[in-house]
C-alpha positions, -999 to +999 in steps of 0.1 A: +686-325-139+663-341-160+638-324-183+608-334-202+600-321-234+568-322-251+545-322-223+521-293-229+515-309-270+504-340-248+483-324-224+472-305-254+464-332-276+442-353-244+421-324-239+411-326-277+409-359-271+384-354-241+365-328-257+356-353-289+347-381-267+327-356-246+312-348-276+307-384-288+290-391-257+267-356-261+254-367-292+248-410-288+227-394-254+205-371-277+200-398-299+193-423-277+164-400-264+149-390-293+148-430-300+131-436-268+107-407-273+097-423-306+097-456-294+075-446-267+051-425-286+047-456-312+040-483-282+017-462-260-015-474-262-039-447-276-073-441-273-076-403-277-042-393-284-038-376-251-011-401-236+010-402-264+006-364-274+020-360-237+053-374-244+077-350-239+118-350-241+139-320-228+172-323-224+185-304-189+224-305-185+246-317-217+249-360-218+212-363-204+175-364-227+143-367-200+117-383-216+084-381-200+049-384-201+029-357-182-006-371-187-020-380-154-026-410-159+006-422-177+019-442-146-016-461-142-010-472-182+026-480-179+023-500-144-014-510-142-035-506-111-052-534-096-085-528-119-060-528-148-035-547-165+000-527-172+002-514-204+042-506-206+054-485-230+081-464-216+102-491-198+099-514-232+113-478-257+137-469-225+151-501-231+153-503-267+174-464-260+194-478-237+209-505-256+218-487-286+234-467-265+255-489-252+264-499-284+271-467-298+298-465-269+311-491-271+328-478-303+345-456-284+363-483-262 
């Protein structure tokens, strides 16, 4: 017969493991939204405050930040129409989020 000792401290010890990546990964998502909600409020264009004042982040399920614009005319800004030229400034501070991001998890690898 063979046994195996020391199994449960493993298992115990990779579920703390788990739980401080999950963590990790919790809090590099919150920042990397608040980043793109600032980003986003500093590059949209602003006439009477009502586009960027819409920008909005929630945060709906844990390693996920929604950041949106609920003006009804943020889409026509951010993509243009064919009367206007696009004015982005989502996709530009969405990127911006996303690769610090990526870089912050990286230090986890």
């Amino acid at each position: 017969m063979i046994r195996i000792l020391g199994v449960e401290r493993v298992v115990s010890r990779l579920d703390r493991i788990k739980n401080r990546i999950n963590a990790f990964v919790d809090s590099s998502v919150s920042e990397a939204g608040e980043l793109c909600w600032r980003r986003a409020r500093e590059l949209a264009p602003v006439r009477t405050g009502r586009l960027r004042d819409s920008i909005r982040i929630s945060r709906a399920r844990r390693g996920e930040a929604i950041v949106e614009a609920t003006a009804p005319y943020a889409g026509y800004v951010e993509y243009g129409t064919r009367y206007m030229k696009p004015r982005p400034y989502m996709r530009p501070a969405a990127a911006e989020a996303v690769e610090k991001l990526r870089e912050k998890l990286r230090e986890i690898i």
